[in-house]
N, C-alpha and C positions, 0 to 999 in steps of 0.2 A: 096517649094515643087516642084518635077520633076518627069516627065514621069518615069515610068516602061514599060518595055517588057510586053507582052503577057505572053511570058510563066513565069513572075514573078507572074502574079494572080492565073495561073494554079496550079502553085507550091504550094503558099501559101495556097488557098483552099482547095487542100489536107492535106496540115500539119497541120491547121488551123482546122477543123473541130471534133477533139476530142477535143481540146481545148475547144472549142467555145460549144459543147454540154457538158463536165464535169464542165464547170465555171458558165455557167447557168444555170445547175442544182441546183451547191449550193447557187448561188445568190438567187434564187427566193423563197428560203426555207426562207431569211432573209429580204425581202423587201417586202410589200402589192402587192398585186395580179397586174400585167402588162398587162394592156390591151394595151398600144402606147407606142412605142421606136423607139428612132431617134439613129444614127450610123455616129460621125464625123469621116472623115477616111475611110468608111465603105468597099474601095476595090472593089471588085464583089457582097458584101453582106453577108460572112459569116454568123455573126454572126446574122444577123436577118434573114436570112432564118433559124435557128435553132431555133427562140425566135417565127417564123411563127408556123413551126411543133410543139410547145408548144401551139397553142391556142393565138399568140398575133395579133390582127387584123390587127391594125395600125404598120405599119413599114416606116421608111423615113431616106435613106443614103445619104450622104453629100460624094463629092468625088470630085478631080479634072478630067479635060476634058482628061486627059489621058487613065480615065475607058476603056475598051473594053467594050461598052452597048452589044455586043455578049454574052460575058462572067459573065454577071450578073447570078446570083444564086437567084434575089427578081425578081419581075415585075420591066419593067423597067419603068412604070408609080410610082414606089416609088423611084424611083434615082433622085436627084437634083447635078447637078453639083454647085463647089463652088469654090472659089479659096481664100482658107486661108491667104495668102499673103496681102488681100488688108481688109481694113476696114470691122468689120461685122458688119451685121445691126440687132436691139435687136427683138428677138424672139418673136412673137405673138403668137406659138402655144406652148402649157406646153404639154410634154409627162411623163409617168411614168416612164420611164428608159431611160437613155442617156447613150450611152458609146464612150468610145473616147480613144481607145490603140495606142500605140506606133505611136503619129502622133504629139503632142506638141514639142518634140526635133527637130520638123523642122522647129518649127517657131525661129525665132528671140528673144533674150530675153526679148527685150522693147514690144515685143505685149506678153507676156508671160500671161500676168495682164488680158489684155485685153482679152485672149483666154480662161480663166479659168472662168470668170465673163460670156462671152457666154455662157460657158456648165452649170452654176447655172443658167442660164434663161430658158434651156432648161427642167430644171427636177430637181427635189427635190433630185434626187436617180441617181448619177453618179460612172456608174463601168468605171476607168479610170487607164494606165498605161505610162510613158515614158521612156526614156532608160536614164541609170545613165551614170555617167563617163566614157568612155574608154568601153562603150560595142562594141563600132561600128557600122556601118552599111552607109547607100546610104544620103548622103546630110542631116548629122545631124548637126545641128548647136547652137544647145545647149541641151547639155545635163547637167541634175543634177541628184544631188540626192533625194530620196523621199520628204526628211522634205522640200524641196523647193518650193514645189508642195502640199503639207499640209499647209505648212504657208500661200501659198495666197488662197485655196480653204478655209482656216479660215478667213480671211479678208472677206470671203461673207457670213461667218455663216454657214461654212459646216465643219462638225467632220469626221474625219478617222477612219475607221472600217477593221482590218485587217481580215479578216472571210475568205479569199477566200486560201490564199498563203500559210497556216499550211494544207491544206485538199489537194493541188496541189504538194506540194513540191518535192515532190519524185515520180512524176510522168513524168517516161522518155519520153513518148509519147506525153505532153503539150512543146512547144518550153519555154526554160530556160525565155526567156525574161520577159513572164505572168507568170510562176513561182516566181521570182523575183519580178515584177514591179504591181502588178494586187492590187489595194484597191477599195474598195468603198468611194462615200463622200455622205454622207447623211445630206441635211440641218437641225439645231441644233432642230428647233421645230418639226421633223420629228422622231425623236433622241429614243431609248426605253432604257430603263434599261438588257434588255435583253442582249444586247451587248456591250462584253467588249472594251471602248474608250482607244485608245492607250496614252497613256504620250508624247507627242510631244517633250516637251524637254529634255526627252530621247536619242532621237536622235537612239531608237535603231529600228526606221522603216528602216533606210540605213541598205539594208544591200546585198550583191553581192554571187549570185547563185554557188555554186561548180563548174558549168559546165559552166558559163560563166571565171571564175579563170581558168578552166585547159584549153579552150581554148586560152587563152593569154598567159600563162605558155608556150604553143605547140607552139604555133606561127601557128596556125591552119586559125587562119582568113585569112591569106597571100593564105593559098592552096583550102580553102571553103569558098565563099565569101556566096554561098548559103544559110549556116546556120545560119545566121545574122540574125538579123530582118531588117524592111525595115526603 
């Protein structure tokens, strides 16, 4: 993990913020009432100052010391710095929702195991995304594909719910990445008939955004590095 710019948080808050208000809209429609949610990754706060304006009390982001605490969007008594690189320590406190978007690709792949096992101590109910092959973006260092990220969130007793990505898809205004990459993992005893479980070895949760394709096609990354994810 490594510093960003200032004006990378700015940036992203802005683009960020219909997302982050249309994804957890529909999330909440599908998982028990959120009273506490924790945010690895969390940036400035997005997504739980949106999960705040919903009525959730508890909020707590996880970030490296590069944060601008200026630029926070939560109180900055909810920010805990952290630095994902080095050993985590197992969770004492259980929240209702954990999320944790595009921030796995930066780990290494030998703590891959280890990072996924953190986020089931956190919470029964994980809205989570990483970037696949060849998206791009600042100090990715492994990227895969979904089933990769389903298979070990299975090794802890967590099923994949695809609910978010059919109701987002075609919405030009959400950054392609969360179009693309956004599942729930909800542990198996948590699980309802209500929601259809995907076929894992299927294999047809990979699957790569039209708009992430015509920017590789352009060779657009080279001219907007902007539009990446981080």
């Amino acid at each position: 993990m490594s510093e960003y710019e200032k004006e990378f948080y700015v940036n992203r808050h802005e683009k960020t913020i219909h997302a982050a208000k249309t994804i957890l809209s529909i999330l909440i429609e599908h998982i028990p009432t959120v009273h506490s949610a924790v945010d690895i990754g969390c940036g400035v706060g997005t997504w739980l100052s949106v999960l705040q304006k919903k009525g959730v009390n508890e909020v707590r982001g996880f970030d490296g010391n590069w944060v601008d605490r200026k630029l926070l969007v939560i109180p900055h008594s909810c920010f805990t710095e952290i630095d994902l690189t080095r050993p985590m320590t197992r969770s004492i406190i259980k929240y209702d929702l954990a999320i944790c978007l595009e921030v796995a690709e930066h780990l290494p792949a030998q703590r891959a195991e280890e990072f996924v096992f953190f986020l089931t101590e956190l919470s029964d109910y994980v809205l989570f995304s990483a970037a696949i092959p060849f998206q791009g973006g600042k100090n990715h260092v492994n990227e895969q594909w979904q089933h990769y990220w389903v298979e070990l969130f299975g090794k802890m007793n967590y099923l994949v719910y695809d609910v978010i990505r059919p109701k987002i898809w075609d919405d030009s205004r959400i950054p392609f990445w969360y179009r693309q990459n956004i599942l729930l993992f909800v542990r198996q005893e948590k699980t309802t008939d209500k929601w259809p479980c995907i076929d894992v070895s299927s294999r047809q949760i990979d699957i790569v955004h039209p708009d992430l394709y015509m920017i590789r096609q352009s060779g657009y990354q080279e001219q907007n590095q902007s539009d990446l994810p981080c």
